[in-house]
C-alpha positions, 0 to 999 in steps of 0.5 A: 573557616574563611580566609577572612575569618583567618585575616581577623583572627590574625589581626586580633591575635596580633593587637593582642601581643602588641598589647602585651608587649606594650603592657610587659614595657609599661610594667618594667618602667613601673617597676623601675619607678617603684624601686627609684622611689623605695630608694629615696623612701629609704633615704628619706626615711634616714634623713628623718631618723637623723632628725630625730636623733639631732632633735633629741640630742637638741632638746638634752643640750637645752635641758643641761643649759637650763640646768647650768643657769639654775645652778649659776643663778643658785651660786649668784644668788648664794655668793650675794647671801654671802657678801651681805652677811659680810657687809653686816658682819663688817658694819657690826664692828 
């Protein structure tokens, strides 16, 4: 081979790691980025849970004060029952 033969196969093979230690830092930076962003997928996915639980527990509480009016509207409406058969028994006499 030729010395100029030697100077391009020299060249190419440095390009070549060049290349490779530019991809082997690129690579390192994503996968630095992919744990950064599993984390806060982890995070996110906790605060959703939470949510959700809080949405629960929410919709409980607003079925037991619908069913704490229904009782308290029964107790109204039984205790007015109530008082008029009173009055009525009252004025019968």
């Amino acid at each position: 081979m030729e010395a100029q033969s030697f100077d391009l196969l020299e060249e190419k093979i440095s390009n070549l790691i060049g290349m490779l230690n530019r991809l082997r830092i690129e690579n390192q930076e994503l996968k630095n980025q992919n744990q950064e962003m599993r984390l806060q997928l982890d995070d996110k996915e906790q605060l959703l849970s939470s949510l959700k639980n809080e949405t629960d527990q929410l919709r409980n509480a607003k079925t037991d004060v619908e069913m704490y009016k229904q009782n308290q509207d029964r107790i109204a409406n039984k205790v007015d029952s109530l008082l008029m058969k009173l009055k009525e028994f009252e004025d019968y006499q």
